[in-house]
VEXPA-44940 format. One record per residue: y, x, z of N, C-alpha, C in turn; residue in one letter. Coordinates in steps of 0.05 Angstrom, whole numbers, plus 5000, padded with zeros to 4 digits. Atoms other than C-alpha are relative to their C-alpha. Layout:
YXZYXZYXZA
...
//
This chain:
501750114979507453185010497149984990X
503149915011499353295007499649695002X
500650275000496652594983497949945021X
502849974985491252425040498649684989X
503350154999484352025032498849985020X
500750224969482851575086496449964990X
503449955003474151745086498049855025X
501150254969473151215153498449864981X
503050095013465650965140501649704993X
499650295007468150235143502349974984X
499150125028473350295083498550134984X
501649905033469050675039497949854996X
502950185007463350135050502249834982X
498750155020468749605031500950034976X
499649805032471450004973497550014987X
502849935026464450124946500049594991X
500450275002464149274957502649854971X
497750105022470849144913499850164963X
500849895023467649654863498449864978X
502550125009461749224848501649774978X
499550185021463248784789499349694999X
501050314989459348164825500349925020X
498950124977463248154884501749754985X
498050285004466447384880502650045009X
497250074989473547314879500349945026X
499750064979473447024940499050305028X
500049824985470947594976500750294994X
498249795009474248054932502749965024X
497350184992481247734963498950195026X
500449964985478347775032499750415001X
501049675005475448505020502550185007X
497149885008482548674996501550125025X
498249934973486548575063498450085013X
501549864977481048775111501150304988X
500149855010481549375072502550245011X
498050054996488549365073501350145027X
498450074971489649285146498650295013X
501549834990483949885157501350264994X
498349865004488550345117501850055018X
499349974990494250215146500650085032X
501249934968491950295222500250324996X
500849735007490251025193503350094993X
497749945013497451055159502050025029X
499050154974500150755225500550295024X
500549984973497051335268502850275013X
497749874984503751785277504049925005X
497150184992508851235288501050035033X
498149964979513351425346498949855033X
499550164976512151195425501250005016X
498749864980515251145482498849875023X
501250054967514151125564501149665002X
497850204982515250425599497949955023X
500950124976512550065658500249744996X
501250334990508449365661499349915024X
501750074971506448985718498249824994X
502950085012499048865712500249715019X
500250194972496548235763498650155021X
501349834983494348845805502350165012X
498149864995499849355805502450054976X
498249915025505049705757498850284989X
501849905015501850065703502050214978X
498149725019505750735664497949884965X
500950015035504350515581501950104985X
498949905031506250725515499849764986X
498850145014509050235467501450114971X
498549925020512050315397502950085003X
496349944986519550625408501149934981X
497850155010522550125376500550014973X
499649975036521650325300499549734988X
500450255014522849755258498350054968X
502049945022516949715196501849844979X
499950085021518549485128496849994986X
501749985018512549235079500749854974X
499749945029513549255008498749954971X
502850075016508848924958502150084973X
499850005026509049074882498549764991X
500850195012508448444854497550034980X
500450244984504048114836496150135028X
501849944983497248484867500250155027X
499749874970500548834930500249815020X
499350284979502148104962496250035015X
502749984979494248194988500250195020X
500349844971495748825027502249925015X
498150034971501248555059498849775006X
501550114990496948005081498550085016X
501849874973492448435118500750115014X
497749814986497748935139501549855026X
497650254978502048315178497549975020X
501550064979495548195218500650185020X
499149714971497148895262501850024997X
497249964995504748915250500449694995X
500050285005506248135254503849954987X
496449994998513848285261500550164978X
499549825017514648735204501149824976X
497950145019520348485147498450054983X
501949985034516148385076502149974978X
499050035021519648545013498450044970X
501850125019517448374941501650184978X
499049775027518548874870497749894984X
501050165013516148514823500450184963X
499949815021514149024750498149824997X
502350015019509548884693499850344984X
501149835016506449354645500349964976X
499650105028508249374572497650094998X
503049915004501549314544500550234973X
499049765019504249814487500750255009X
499449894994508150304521498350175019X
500649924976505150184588502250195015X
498049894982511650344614501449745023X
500550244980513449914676503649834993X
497350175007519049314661500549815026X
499850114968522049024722501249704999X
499550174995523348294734500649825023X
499850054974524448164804501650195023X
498849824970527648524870500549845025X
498650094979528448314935499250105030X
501749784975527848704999501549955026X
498150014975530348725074502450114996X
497849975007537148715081501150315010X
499849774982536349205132498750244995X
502349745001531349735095501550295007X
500149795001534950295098499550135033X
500649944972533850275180497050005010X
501950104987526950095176497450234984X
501749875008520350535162498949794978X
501050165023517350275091497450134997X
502949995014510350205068500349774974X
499750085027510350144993497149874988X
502450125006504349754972499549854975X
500850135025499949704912498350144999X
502749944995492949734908499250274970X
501049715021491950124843501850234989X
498549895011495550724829499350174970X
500349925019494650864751501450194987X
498649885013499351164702502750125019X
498449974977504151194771503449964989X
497149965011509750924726501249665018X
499450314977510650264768500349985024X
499249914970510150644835503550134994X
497149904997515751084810501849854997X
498250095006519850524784501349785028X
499450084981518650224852501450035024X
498449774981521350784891502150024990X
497749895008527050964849501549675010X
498750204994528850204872500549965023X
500249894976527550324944502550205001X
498149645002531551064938502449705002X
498250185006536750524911501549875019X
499550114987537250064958500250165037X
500249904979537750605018497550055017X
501949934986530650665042499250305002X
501649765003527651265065497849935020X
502050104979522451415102497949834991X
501650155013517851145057496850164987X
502549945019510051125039499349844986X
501650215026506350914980496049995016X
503250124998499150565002498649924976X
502050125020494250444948496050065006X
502949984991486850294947498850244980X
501349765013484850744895502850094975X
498249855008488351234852499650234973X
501249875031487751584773502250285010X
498449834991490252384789502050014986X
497250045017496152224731501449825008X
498650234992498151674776501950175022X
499049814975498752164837501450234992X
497849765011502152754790501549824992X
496750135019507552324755501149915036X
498949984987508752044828501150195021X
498549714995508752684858503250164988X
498849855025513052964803502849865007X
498550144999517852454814501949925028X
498850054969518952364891497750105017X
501349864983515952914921499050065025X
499050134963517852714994499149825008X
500750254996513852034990496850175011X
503749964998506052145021499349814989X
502550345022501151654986497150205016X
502250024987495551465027498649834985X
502150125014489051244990498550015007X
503050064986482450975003497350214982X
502549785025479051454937502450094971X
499249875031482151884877498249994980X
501950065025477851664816500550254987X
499749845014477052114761501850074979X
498149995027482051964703500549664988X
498550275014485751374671498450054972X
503049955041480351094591504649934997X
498150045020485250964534502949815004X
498350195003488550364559501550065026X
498549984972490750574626499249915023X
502650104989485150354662499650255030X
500749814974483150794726497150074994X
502849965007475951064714497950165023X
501550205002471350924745501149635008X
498550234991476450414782498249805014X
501150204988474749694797500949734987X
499950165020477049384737503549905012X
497050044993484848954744500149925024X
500650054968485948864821501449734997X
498750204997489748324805499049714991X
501650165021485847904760496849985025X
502850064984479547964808501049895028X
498950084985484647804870500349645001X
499450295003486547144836498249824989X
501250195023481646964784501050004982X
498850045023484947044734498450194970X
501749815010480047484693499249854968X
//
């Protein structure tokens, strides 16, 4: 699946804004899900409709409506819990499940401590969410848990993206699209995204 890059003026302003090193936490956060929610809308735009009939306070009116697909959203602990915050604002009804990995700071191979997802995923369209995709060993280990648990039908969302994040997930589940807001140039020494935006998670919370 060809990775696409979502180039809509109003996330690449925000994106340049979460870049900046003196954006405040607080409007980092904020930044985040606007962001988030501006993606998805874009991710959103070939979800299924169908015909019905309303009655306006005038007449009866022929619309289109969602045909009934049920969404899944998907955070990777702990920095994806912001896009599904902004995500739930345009899908309100959409089931949220939580995959919860760290990063061996040695390895940098992803160690999992958490799972818990709709009971019902394997019926429901999934959006995999996690803002940075780096070494892409935390998306894959996220998917192969998904795969697991019967989902298909699944995309990976991230705000930005190192191209050894997007080949290892490629490489790995070739069938997934991953939609991003920018492909940086290359992961420094530590596994870092470069130019990036420094830890999304740590500027999310404060925790820095």
């Amino acid at each position: 699946m060809p990775t696409q890059i979502i180039d809509h003026p109003l996330i690449q302003h925000k994106l340049s804004l979460l870049r900046d090193a003196t954006t405040p936490v607080r409007d980092f956060r904020s930044l985040s899900a606007e962001l988030s929610m501006l993606m998805a809308f874009e991710a959103m735009r070939d979800l299924p409709l169908e015909d019905a009939e309303v009655r306006t306070p005038v007449a009866t009116a022929k619309v289109r409506r969602l045909a009934g697909k049920k969404l899944a959203l998907v955070a990777i602990l702990r920095a994806g819990l912001i896009m599904v915050e902004g995500i739930l604002d345009l899908v309100p009804s959409a089931r949220v499940g939580h995959i919860g990995l760290y990063r061996d700071p040695e390895t940098l191979a992803p160690v999992s401590y958490y799972g818990k997802l709709p009971s019902d995923i394997a019926e429901r369209d999934t959006f995999l969410l996690d803002p940075m995709l780096a070494t892409g060993g935390s998306a894959v280990a996220a998917l192969d848990h998904l795969a697991d648990a019967g989902a298909h039908n699944v995309r990976l969302l991230s705000i930005l993206a190192a191209p050894e994040g997007v080949a290892t997930v490629e490489a790995a589940h070739p069938d997934v699209p991953i939609v991003l807001a920018a492909l940086d140039e290359r992961l420094n020494e530590h596994g870092y995204i470069v130019p990036g935006l420094g830890d999304a998670g740590d500027r999310i919370y404060g925790t820095l």
